[in-house]
C-alpha positions in Angstrom: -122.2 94.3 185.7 -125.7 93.5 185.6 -127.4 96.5 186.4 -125.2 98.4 183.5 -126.0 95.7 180.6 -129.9 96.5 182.0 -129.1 100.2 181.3 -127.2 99.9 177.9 -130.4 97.7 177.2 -132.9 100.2 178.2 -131.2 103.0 176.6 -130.7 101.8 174.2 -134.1 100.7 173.0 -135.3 104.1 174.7 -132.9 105.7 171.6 -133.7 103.4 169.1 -138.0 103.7 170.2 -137.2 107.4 169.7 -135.0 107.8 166.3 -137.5 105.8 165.1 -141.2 107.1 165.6 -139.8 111.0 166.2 -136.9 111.8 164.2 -136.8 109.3 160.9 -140.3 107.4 159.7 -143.4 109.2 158.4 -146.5 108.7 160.4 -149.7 107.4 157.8 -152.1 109.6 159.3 -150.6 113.0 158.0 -147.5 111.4 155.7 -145.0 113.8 158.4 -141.9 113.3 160.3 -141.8 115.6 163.4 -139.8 118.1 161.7 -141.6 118.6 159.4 -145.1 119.1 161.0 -143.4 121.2 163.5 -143.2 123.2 160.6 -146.1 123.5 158.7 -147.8 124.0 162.4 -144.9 127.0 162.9 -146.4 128.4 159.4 -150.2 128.1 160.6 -149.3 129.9 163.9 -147.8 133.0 162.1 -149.8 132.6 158.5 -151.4 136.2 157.5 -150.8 135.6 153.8 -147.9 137.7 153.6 -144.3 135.7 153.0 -142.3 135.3 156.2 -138.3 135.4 156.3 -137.6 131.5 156.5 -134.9 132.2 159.2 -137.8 133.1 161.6 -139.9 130.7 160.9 -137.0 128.9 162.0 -136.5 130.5 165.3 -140.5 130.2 165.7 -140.0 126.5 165.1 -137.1 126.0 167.8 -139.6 125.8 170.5 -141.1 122.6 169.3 -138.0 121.0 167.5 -134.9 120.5 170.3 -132.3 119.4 167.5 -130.9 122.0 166.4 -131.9 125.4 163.2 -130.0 123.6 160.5 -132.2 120.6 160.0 -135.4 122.4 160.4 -134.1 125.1 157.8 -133.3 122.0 155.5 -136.5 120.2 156.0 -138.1 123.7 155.2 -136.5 123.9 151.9 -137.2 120.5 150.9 -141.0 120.4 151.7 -141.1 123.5 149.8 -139.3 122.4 146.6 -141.7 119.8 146.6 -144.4 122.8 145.3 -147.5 121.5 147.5 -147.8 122.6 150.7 -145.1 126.0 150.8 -145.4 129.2 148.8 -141.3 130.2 147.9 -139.5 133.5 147.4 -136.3 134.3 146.6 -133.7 131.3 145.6 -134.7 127.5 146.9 -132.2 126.0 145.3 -132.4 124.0 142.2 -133.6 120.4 142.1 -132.3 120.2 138.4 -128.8 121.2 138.7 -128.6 120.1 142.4 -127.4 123.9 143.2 -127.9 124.4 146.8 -130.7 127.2 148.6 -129.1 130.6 149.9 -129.0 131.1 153.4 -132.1 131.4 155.4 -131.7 134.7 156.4 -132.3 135.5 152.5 -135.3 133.5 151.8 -139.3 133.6 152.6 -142.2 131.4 152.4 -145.6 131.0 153.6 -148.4 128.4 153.4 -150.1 127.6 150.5 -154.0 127.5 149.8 -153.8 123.9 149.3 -151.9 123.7 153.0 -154.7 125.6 154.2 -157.8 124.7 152.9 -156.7 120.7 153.3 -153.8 120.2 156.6 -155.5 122.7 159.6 -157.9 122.7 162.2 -157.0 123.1 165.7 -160.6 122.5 167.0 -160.1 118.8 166.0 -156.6 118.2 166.4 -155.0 116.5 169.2 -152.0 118.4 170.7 -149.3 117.0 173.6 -146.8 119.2 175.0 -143.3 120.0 173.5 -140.4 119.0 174.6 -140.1 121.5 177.3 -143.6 121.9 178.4 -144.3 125.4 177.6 -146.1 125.1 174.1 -148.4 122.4 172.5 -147.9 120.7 169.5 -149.9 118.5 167.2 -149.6 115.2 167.4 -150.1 114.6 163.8 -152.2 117.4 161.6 -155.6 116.5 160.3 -154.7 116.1 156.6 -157.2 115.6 154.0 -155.1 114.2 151.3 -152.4 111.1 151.7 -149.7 113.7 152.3 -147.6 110.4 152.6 -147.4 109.3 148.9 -147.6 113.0 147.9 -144.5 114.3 149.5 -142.2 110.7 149.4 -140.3 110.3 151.9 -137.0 108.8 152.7 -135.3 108.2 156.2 -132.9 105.6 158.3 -133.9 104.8 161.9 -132.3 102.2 163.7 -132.2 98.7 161.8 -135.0 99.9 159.7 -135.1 102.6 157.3 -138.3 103.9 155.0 -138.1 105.1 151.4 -141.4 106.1 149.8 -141.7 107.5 146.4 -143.7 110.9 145.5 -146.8 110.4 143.7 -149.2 112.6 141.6 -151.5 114.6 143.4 -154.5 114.4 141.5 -153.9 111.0 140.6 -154.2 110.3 144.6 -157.2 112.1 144.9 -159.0 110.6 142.2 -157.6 106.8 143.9 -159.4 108.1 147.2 -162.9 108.5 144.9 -162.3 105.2 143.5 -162.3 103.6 147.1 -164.7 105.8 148.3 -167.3 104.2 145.6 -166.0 100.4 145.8 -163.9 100.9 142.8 -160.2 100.3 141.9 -157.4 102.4 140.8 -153.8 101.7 140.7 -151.3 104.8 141.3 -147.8 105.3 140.1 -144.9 107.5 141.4 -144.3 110.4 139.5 -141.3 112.8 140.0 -140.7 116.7 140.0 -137.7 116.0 136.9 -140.0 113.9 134.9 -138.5 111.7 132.8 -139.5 108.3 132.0 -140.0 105.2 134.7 -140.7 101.8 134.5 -142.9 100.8 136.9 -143.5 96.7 136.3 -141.6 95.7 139.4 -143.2 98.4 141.4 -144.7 96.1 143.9 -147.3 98.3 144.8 -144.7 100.2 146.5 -142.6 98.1 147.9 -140.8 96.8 144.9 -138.5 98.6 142.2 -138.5 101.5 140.0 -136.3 101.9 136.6 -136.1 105.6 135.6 -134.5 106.9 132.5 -133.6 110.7 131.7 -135.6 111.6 128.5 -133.4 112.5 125.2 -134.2 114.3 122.4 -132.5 112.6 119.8 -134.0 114.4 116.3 -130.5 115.3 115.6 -128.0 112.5 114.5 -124.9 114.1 116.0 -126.0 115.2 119.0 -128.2 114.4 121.8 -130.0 116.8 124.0 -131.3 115.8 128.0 -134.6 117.2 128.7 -135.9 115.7 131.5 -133.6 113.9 134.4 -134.6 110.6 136.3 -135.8 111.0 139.9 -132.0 111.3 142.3 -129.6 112.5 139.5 -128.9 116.0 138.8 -127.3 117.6 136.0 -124.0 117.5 137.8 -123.7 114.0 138.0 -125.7 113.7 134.7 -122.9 115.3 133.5 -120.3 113.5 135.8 -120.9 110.3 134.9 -120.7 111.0 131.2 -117.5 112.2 131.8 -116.3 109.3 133.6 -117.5 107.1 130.9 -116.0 109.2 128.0 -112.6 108.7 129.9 -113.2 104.5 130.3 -113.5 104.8 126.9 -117.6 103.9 126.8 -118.9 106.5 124.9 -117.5 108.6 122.3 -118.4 112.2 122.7 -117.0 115.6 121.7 -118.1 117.6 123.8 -120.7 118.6 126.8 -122.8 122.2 127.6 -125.5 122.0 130.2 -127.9 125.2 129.3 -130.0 124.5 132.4 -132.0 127.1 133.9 -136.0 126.6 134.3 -136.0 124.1 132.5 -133.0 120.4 131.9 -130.9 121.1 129.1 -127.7 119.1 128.1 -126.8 118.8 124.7 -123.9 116.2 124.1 -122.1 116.3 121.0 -120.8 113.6 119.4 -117.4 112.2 118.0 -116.8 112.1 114.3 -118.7 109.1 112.7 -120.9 108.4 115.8 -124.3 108.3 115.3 -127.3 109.3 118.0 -128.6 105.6 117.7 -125.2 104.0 118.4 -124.8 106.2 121.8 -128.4 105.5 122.9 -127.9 102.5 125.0 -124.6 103.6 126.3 -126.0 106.6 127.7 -128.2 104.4 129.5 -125.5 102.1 130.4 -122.7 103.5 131.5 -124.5 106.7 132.7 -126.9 108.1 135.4 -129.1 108.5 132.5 -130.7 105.2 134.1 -131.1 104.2 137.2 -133.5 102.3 139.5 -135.1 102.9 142.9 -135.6 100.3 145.3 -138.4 101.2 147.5 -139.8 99.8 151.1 -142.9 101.5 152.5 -142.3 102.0 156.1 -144.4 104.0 158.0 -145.6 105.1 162.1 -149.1 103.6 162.3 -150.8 102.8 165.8 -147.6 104.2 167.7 -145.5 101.2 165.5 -143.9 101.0 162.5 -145.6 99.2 159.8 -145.0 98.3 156.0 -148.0 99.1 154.3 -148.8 99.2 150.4 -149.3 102.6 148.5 -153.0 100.7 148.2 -153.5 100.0 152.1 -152.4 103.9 152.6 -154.7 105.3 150.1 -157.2 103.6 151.7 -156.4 104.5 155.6 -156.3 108.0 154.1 -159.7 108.0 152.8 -161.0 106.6 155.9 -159.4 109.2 157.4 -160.6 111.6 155.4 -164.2 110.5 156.2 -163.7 110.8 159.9 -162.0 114.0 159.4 -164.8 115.5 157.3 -167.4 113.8 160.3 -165.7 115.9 162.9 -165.9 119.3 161.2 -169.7 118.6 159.8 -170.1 117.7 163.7 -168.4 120.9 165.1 -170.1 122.9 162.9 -173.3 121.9 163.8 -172.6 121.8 167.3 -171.6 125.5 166.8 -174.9 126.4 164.7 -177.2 125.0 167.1 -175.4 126.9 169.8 -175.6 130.2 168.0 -179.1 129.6 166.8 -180.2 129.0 170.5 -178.5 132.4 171.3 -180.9 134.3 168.9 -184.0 132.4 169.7 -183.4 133.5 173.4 -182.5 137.1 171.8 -185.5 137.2 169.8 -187.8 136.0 172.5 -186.1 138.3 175.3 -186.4 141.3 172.9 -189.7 140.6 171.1 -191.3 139.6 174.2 -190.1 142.5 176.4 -188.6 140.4 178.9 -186.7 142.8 179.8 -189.0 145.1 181.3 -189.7 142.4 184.4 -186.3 143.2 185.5 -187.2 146.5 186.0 -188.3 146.6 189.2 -186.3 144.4 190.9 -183.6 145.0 193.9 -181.4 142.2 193.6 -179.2 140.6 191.1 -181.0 137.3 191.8 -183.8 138.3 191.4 -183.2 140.1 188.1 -181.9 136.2 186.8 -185.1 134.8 188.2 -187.3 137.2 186.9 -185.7 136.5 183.0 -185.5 132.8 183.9 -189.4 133.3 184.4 -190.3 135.8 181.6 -188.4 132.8 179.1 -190.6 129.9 180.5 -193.7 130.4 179.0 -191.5 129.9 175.1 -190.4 127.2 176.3 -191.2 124.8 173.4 -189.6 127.3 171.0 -186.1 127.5 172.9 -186.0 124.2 172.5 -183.1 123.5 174.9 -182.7 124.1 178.9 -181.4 127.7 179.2 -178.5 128.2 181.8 -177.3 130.6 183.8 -174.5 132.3 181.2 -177.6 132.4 178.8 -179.6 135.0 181.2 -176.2 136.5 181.8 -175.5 137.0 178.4 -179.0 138.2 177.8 -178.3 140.6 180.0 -175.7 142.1 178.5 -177.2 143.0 175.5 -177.6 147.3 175.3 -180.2 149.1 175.1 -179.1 150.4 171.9 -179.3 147.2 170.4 -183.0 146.7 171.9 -183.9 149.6 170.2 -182.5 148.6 166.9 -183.6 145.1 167.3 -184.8 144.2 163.7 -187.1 141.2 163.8 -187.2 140.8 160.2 -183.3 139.8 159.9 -183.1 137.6 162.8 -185.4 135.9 161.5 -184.0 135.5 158.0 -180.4 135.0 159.8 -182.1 131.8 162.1 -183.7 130.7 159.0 -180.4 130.3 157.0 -179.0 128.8 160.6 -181.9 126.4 160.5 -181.0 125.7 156.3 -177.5 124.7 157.1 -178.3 122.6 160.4 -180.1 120.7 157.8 -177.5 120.5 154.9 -175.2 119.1 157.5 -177.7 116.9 158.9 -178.1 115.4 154.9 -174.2 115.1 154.6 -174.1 113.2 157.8 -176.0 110.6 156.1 -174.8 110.7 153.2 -171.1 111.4 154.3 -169.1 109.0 151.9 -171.0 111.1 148.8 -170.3 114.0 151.0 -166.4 112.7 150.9 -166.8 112.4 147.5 -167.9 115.5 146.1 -165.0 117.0 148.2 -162.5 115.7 146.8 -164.1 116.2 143.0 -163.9 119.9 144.0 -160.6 120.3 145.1 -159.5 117.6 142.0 -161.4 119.9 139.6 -159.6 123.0 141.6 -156.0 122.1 141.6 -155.8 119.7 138.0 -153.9 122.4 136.2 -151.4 122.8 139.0 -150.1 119.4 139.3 -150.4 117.9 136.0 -147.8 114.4 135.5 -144.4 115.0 135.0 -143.3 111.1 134.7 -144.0 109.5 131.6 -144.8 105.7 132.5 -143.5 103.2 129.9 -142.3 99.6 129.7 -138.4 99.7 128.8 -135.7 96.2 129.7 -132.5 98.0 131.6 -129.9 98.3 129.4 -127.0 95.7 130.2 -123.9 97.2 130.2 -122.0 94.1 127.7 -124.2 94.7 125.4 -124.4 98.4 125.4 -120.4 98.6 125.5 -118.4 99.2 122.3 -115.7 96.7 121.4 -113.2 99.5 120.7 -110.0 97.3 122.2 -107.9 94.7 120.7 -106.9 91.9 122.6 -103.6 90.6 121.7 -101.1 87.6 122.7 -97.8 87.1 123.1 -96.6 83.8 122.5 -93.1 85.0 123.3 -93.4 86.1 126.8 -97.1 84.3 127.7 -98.5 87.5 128.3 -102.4 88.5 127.2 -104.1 91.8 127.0 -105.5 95.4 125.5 -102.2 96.8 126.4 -99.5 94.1 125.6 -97.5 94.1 122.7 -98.4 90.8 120.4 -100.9 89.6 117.6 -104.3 91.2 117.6 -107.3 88.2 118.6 -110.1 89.6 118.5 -111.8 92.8 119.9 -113.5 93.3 123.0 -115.3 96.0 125.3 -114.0 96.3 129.1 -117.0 94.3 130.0 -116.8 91.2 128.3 -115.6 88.0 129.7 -112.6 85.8 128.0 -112.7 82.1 128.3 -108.8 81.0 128.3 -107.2 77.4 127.9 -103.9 76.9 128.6 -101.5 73.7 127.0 -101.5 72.2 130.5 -105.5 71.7 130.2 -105.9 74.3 133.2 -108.9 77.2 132.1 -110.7 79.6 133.6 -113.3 82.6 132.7 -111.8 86.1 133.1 -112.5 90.1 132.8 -110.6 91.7 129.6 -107.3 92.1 131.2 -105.5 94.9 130.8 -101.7 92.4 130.8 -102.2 89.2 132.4 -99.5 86.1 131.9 -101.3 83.1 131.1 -99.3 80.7 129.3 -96.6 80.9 126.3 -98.7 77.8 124.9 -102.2 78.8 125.2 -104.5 76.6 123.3 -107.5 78.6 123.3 -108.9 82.2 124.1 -112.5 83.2 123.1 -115.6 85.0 124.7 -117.7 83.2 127.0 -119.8 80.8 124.6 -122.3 78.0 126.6 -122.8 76.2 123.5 -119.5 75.9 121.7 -118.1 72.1 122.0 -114.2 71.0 122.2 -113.1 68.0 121.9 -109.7 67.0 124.1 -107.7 64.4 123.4 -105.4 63.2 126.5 -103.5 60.2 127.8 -103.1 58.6 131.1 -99.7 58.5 132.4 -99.9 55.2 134.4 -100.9 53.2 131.1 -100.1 55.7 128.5 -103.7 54.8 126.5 -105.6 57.8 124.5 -108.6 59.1 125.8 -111.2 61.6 123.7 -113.2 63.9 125.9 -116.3 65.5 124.3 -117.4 68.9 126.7 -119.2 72.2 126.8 -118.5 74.9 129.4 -121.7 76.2 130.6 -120.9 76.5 134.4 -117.9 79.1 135.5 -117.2 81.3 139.0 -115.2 84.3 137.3 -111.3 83.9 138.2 -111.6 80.5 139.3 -108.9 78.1 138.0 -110.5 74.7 136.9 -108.8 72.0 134.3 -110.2 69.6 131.2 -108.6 66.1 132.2 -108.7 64.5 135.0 -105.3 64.1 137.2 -102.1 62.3 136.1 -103.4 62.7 132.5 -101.8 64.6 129.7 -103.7 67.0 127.1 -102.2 66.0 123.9 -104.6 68.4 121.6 -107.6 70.3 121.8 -110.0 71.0 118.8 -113.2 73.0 118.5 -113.6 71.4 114.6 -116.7 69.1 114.9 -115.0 67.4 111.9 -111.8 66.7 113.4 -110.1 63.2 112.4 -107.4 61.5 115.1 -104.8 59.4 114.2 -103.2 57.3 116.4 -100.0 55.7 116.3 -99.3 52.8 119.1 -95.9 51.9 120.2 -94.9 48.3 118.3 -95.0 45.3 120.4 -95.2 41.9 119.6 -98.1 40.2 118.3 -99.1 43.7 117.8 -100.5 44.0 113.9 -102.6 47.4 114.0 -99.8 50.3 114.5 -102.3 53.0 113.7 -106.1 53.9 113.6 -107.9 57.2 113.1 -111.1 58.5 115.2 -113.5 60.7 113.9 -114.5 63.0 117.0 -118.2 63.4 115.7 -118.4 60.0 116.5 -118.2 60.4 120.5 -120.7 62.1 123.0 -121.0 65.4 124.6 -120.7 65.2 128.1 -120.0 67.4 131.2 -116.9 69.0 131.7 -116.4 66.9 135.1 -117.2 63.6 132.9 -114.0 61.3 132.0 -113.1 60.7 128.4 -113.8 57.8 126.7 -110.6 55.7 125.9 -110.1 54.9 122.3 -107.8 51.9 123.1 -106.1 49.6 125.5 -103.0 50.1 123.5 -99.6 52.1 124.5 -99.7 55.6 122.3 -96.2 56.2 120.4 -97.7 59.6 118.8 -100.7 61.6 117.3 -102.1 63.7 114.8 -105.2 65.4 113.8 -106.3 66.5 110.7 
């Protein structure tokens, strides 16, 4: 028994280790689940500008991804609807009306410039084997930008999950410059449908978002949808305003969605309703609004982490400086390299090197004698020379020899020599180096990605004040019964979302929803919305002694549906007034020596107190009757 609960243990954390840093969380350094870097590495592998059928880049991605074409074919789609990193052909679905991609087999893509110019270099990535051992695949791609808060993300591992909102590219770029120099600059999501967002609660990403469709509402009797809030499509757009037109929450005539490039709904409205009046119930009752909670989980150091869009913009630009670093580096490794291979050129041609070679009999002896013809320059090679250097010298033809022009090599080593020192500036300079960098590709790609979220302040509409009171609510003293759909006299109008305070003859109350037919009581004293600073006055009497009691309350503490009562137990509500000028008369049962037979009360006269409070007694006398006027 033991050594299974060790192996469900171990499994199981084995599984949960796995969903979690390969299938379902973003890793920081390139913002990319496995899938999808598989991908975009799949794309780099086969890229020669020309669009690829999606369905092979598919089957090309198979031998890194074990789980199956369908979720890499997905994942492909997605990235490329978000327009950054994916060139499209041919129909990607629609992220406005929610319609859904055609089949792989249909559709192409390759990688765009800003995938290439910004994600690659295999010289400085690190790769591990695949799952099966016979490729290699990066273990995350040297990205330039913060790809994370770019893209968004959103995934469920086990008993953690990640949701991370898209961002504006340029705006993320220009945050990296304002690190990069010491300064500070606050970034906001912003969303492929536009609309408007709210972003006061935004927690620097790990707190709230309210989004709001944007309507154009220039004409009073109707209301057009241009722009959709980040989750919602047109189809539930349009779903939910159905829904709500059948509840009876807004009052529409009629619906046409004229989507295509661009959101289009226009909703017509009833016969003497105006655009101002349905306003706030679109927003109510609708997925005109909605909100986004959102928790930035990432992979970071082989865990996961919750970070701040702040702490990732920052990582990002670090890791932009290193990444910058190691090409600068490589690239100078590989110019001092090449410009070592033309001084020993120039110096084995110019020189006539060659010609001690010429009568030797061995092939050692033809290494030694270049070896030796190449010591005297020495001071100009500047570097020990090896073995494959005389081989390589050796190689060269006589054709080239002949054709050798000394002018040009030198020219060519001079602009080697010019660039070994550009790099050698940036090197010291590499956080301006960083800088100007990013300013180029901000300055590049500005018109491509300009915001599509409008940020504003707005409160979220609450749906009792948005609805319209368009029911009656009526009684029926006959048969006790209260409701919008019982037969009886009309009280008072109310919207399915208000709440109905009810008081029954027996002093028992409670807070309820509008109900469509509910018995209550056939002598209910009282029934009224939910008012906190309304004030009755209850008169009762105890049973054991029979004396009157006044009781002064508010209700200003409920639970919805709970029953609760006004006088205490073994006490009798005689009458119940909400009349601040109420007058009680009281008439005491004759006894003898008894001379007062009646007195009257003014309620003003008495305290408010707490509903749980007793009543004050008016007098240690038996009550015969009452009145109140």
């Amino acid at each position: 028994m033991a050594f299974v609960k060790n192996l469900y243990n171990t499994n199981f954390l084995e599984y949960a280790s796995y969903v979690i840093k390969d299938r379902a969380i973003p890793h920081v350094d390139d913002g990319l689940k496995p899938v999808q870097r598989r991908i975009l590495h799949t794309l780099y592998e086969v890229d020669d500008g020309k669009f690829h059928k999606v369905a092979n880049v598919v089957g090309q991605c198979m031998r890194y991804h074990p789980h199956g074409d369908a979720s890499i074919g997905d994942a492909l789609v997605t990235i490329a609807n978000k327009e950054l990193f994916i060139d499209r052909q041919g129909n990607f679905g629609n992220i406005f009306t929610g319609d859904p991609s055609s089949a792989v087999r249909y559709i192409e893509c390759r990688l765009s410039p800003l995938a290439r110019e910004t994600l690659f270099n295999p010289e400085i990535t690190e790769f591990a084997d695949s799952y099966d051992g016979r490729n290699r695949e990066p273990i995350t791609l040297p990205a330039k930008l913060p790809v994370l808060l770019a893209l968004g993300a959103e995934g469920i591992a086990v008993g953690m999950a990640t949701k991370i909102l898209p961002h504006n590219l340029i705006e993320l770029m220009e945050a990296q410059v304002a690190y990069l120099r010491g300064e500070e600059l606050t970034v906001y999501p912003d969303f492929p449908t536009g609309g408007y967002a709210d972003v006061s609660e935004y927690n620097d990403g790990n707190g709230k978002v309210l989004l709001r469709a944007k309507l154009d509402t220039s004409d009073d009797k109707r209301i057009v949808i241009r722009e959709l809030p980040f989750g919602s499509t047109t189809e539930s757009i349009i779903a939910s305003m159905e829904a709500a037109t059948r509840k009876g929450k807004l009052k529409i005539a009629g619906i046409s969605d004229y989507t295509a490039e661009n959101v289009e709904i226009e909703v017509r409205l009833a016969r003497g309703v105006h655009t101002q009046d349905t306003v706030d119930a679109l927003y109510a009752f609708t997925d005109c609004e909605s909100s986004a909670s959102v928790n930035l989980m990432v992979i970071k150091d082989d865990k996961p982490v919750v970070m701040t869009v702040t702490q990732v913009i920052r990582h990002n630009s670090e890791k932009l400086v290193e990444i910058l670093t190691a090409e600068l580096k490589l690239e100078e490794r590989k110019l001092k390299d090449k410009l070592h291979a033309k001084t020993l050129e120039q110096i084995f041609i110019e020189n006539r090197v060659y010609k001690n070679i010429e009568n030797k009999k061995s092939a050692e002896a033809v290494v030694q004698a270049v070896f030796d013809g190449l010591a005297p320059f020495q001071s100009q090679i500047k570097r020990e020379v090896t073995k494959d250097d005389v081989d390589t010298l050796l190689k060269i033809p006589i054709r080239r020899i002949s054709q050798y022009d000394i002018d040009r090599a030198k020219k060519e080593m001079k602009e080697i020599q010019d660039r070994l020192k550009e790099i050698k500036a940036a090197l010291g300079a590499i956080i301006d180096y960083s800088v100007d960098y990013l300013e180029k590709l901000i300055d590049k790609y500005r018109p491509m990605y300009p915001r599509k979220t409008e940020l504003i302040s707005f409160q979220k509409v609450d749906v009792r004040e948005a609805a319209q009171r368009n029911l009656k609510l009526r009684y029926d003293r006959e048969t006790g019964y209260l409701g919008h759909e019982v037969n009886g006299n009309v009280l008072f109008d109310v919207s399915p979302y208000d709440r109905i305070l009810v008081i029954r003859k027996s002093g028992a109350y409670s807070v309820i929803d509008v109900p469509d037919k509910l018995f209550v009581d056939k002598g209910m004293l009282h029934c009224g919305f939910v008012d906190k600073d309304l004030v009755f006055s209850a008169i009762y009497r105890e049973e054991a002694t029979r004396y009157p009691y006044i009781k002064r309350f508010k209700i200003e503490q409920f639970i919805l549906n709970k029953g609760y009562t006004v006088v205490p137990d073994n006490c009798t509500l005689l009458r119940l007034t909400i009349d601040p000028d109420a007058v009680v008369t009281v008439e005491y049962k004759p006894k003898p020596r008894l001379k007062v037979l009646e007195e009257s009360f003014s309620v003003k006269d008495y305290l408010v107190k707490g509903i749980k409070a007793g009543g004050v007694r008016l007098a240690s006398k038996e009550m015969k009757s009452l009145r109140m006027s």
